[in-house]
C-alpha positions in Angstrom: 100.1 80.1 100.6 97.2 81.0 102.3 94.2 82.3 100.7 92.4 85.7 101.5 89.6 85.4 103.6 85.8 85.4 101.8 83.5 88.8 102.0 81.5 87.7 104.7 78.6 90.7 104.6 76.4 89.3 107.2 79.2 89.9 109.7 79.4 93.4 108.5 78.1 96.1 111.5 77.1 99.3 110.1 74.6 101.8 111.3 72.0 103.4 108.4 72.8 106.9 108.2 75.9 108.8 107.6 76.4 110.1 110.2 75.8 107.1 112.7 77.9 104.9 110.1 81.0 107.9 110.6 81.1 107.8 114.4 80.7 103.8 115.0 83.3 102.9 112.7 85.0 106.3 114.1 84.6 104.1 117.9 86.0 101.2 116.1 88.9 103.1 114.6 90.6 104.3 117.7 90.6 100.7 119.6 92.4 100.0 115.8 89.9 97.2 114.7 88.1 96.9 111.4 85.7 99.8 111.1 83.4 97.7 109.4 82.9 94.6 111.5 85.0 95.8 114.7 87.4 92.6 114.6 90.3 92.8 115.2 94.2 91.8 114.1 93.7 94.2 111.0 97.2 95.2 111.2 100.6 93.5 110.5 102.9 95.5 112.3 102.2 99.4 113.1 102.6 100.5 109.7 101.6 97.9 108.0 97.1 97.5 107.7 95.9 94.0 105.3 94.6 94.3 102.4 91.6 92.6 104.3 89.8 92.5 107.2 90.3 88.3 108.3 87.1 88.8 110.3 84.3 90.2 107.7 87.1 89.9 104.6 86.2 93.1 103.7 88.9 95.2 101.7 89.8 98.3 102.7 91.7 99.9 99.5 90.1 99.6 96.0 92.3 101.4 93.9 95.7 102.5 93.6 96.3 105.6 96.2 92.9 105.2 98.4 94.6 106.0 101.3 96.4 109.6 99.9 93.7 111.1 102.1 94.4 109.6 105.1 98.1 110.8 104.7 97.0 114.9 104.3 94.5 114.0 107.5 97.5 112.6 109.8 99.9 114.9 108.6 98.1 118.2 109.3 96.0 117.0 112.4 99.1 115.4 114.3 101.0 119.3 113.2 98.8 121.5 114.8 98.4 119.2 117.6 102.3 119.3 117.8 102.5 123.1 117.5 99.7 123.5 120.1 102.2 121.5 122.3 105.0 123.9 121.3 102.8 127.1 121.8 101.8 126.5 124.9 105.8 125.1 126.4 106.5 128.7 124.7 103.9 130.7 126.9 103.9 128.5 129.9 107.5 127.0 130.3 110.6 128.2 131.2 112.8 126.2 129.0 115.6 127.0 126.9 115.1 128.0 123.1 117.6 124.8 122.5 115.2 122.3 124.5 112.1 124.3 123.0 113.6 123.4 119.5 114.5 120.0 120.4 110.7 119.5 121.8 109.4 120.6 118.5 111.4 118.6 116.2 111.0 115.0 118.0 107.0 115.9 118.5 106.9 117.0 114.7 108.5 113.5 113.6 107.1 111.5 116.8 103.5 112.3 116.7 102.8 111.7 112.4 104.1 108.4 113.2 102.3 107.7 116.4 99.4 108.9 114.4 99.6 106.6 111.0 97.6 103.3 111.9 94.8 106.1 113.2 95.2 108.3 110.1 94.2 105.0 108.5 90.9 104.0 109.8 89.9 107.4 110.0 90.0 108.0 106.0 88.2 104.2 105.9 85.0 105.6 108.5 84.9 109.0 106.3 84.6 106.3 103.5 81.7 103.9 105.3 79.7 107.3 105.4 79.7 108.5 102.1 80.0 104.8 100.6 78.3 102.3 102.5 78.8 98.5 102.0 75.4 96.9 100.4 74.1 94.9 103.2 73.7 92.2 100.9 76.6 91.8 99.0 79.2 93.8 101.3 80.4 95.5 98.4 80.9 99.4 98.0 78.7 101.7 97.2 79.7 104.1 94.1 
């Protein structure tokens, strides 16, 4: 058995304010790499994100459901991005109720699950900005 890979805070890559700290890890978060360091191979499969990052060994959840916020975020973002879709195949198509339907239903189910790893990282860079790591340590911030 393989042991989990040490904090290593020096390799950490965070900006100093909020707001910086948000939209760098926000960067890192939709090329799916650690929003913290920027390595990558932080997921096991599409679903599935480490417990750490193997790069910085950072981990991402501290407690028992950190990541509830991140499942609200992908759910109603990836919604209204699917009922945009729907609107406008509505006003601006000339297709059948039945394909309208069908379009609605597999971009409802498709796009939450297209959207998950995303969801993820997301809820971690809103994290980085209110919480930042201590530079040197690499722990959280409370």
């Amino acid at each position: 058995m393989t042991e989990p890979p040490q904090l290593k805070p020096h390799l950490m890559d965070v900006a100093d304010t909020p707001i910086r700290r948000f939209f760098q890890s926000l960067a890192r978060a939709a090329r799916l790499r650690c929003p913290y360091c920027g390595g990558g191979g932080i997921f096991d499969g599409w679903f599935t994100l480490k417990k750490q990052c193997p790069t910085c060994g950072v981990t991402y959840a501290y407690e028992d459901g950190y990541f509830l916020g991140s499942y609200a975020i992908n759910l109603v973002v990836t919604e209204l991005i699917a009922a945009a879709i729907v609107i406008g195949l509505i006003v601006w198509s000339d297709l059948s109720v039945l394909q309208m339907q069908i379009a609605a239903v597999a971009l409802a189910v498709g796009f939450p699950l297209l959207g998950y790893p995303f969801a993820l990282l997301i809820w971690v860079s809103l994290d980085i900005a209110l919480h930042p790591p201590d530079p040197r340590t690499g722990k959280r911030a409370i």
